[in-house]
N, C-alpha and C positions, 0 to 999 in steps of 0.2 A: 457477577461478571467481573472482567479486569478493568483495571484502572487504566489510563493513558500513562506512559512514562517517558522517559528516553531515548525509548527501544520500541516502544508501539503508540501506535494513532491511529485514531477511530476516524471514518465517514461516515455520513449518513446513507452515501449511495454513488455510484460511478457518476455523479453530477459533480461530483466533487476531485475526478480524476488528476486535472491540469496542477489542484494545490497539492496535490499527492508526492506528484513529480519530484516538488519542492523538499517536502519532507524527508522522502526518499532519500535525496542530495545530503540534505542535513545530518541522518541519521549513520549514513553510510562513511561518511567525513569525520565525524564525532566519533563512533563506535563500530563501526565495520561491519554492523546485522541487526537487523530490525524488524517490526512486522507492521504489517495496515492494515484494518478490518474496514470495509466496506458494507455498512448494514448495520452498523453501531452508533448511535449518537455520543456527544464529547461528556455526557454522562455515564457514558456505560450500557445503558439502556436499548437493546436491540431494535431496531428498525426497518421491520418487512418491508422490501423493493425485488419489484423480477430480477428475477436471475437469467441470465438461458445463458449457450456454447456461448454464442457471440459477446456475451459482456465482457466472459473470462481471455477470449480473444481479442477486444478491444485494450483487456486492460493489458495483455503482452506484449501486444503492439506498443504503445502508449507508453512502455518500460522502455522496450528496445528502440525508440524513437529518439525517446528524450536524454535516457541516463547516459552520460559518458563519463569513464569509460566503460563501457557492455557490460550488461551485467544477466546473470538468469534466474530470472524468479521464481521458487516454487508457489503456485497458482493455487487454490482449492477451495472448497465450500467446506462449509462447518455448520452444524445446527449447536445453537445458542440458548439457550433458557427457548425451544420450542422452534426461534425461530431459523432461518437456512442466512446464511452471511457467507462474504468471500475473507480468505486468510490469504493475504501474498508476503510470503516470507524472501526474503533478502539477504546477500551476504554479498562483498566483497573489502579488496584489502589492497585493489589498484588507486590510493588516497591520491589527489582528490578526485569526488565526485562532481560532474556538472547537471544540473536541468537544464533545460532549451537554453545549453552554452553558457549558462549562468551559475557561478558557486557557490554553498549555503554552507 
């Protein structure tokens, strides 16, 4: 599996949404495109959690909510060494980014 770097960070599961945000901000500020796997532990190590429409819904919302200025994320599930994980891919280049109004 990958590493965490720069450019990607790992959740263990949409429990982890609201610090996401944060990262999001961070990474988009620093380097303009990044990615989050959700279903991944900060080792690498894949971590089955339900998936269903609404999570991948929750988590769009949850983008479009928080990040300013707008941004649009590509969404998707990925199977992993076996297991199913969410991938939300990110890009923009209207610097800076905010989380709930706050800059990282």
């Amino acid at each position: 599996m990958k590493r965490e770097d720069e450019f990607t960070e790992f959740k263990k599961s949409t429990a982890e949404l609201s610090a996401s945000m944060v990262s999001i901000s961070a990474i988009l500020n620093k380097h303009k495109k990044g990615k989050i796997y959700f279903g991944i532990k900060n080792d690498g190590i894949p971590c089955p959690f339900s998936i269903t429409d609404s999570t991948l819904r929750e988590i769009s919302r949850k983008i479009y909510e928080s990040i300013k200025p707008q941004i649009i994320p590509e969404i998707s599930t990925k199977i992993i060494d076996g297991v199913e994980v969410i991938e939300v891919c990110f890009e923009g280049t209207d610097v800076p980014y905010s989380a709930n109004g706050k800059y990282y």
